[in-house]
N, C-alpha and C positions, 0 to 999 in steps of 0.2 A: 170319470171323476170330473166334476165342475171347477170353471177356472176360480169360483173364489175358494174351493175348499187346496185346490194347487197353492193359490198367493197367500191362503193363511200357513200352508206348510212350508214355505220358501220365507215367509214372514219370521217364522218357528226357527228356523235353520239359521238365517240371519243374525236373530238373537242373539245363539246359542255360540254363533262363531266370534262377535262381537264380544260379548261380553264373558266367557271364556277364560281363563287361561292355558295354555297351551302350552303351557311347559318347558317353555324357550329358555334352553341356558345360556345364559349372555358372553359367561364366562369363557363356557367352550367353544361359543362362534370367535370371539375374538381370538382364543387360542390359533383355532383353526386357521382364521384370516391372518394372521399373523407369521404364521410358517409357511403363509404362501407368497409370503412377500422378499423371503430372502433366494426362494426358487428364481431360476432364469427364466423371462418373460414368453412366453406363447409368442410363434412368430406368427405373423398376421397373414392372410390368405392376399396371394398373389390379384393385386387388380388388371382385370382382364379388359374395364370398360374403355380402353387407348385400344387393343389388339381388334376388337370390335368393332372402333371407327375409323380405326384404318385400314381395315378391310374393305367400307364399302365409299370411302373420300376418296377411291379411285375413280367411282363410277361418274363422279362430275366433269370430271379430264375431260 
């Protein structure tokens, strides 16, 4: 297949995703987001980039 008849299909697709509706319940995302807001926070992943440079801030000594 030739690349104009690829960019008039990706042109096609474009369209189609733009202009669209998609079905988005508004109501149910904010539902959703909303009971996740009274859960107890995700605890954040341990930062390692201190254990890393002190590892090798000995090699100056």
């Amino acid at each position: 297949m030739g690349r104009g008849r690829q960019k008039a299909k990706d042109a096609k697709i474009a369209r189609q995703l733009k202009y669209t509706n998609h079905g988005g319940d508004l109501r149910e995302l904010e539902r959703e987001l909303t009971s996740r807001e009274g859960n107890a926070p995700v605890p954040a992943a341990p930062d390692d980039s201190d254990d890393y440079y002190d590892r090798w801030a000995d090699d100056e000594d």
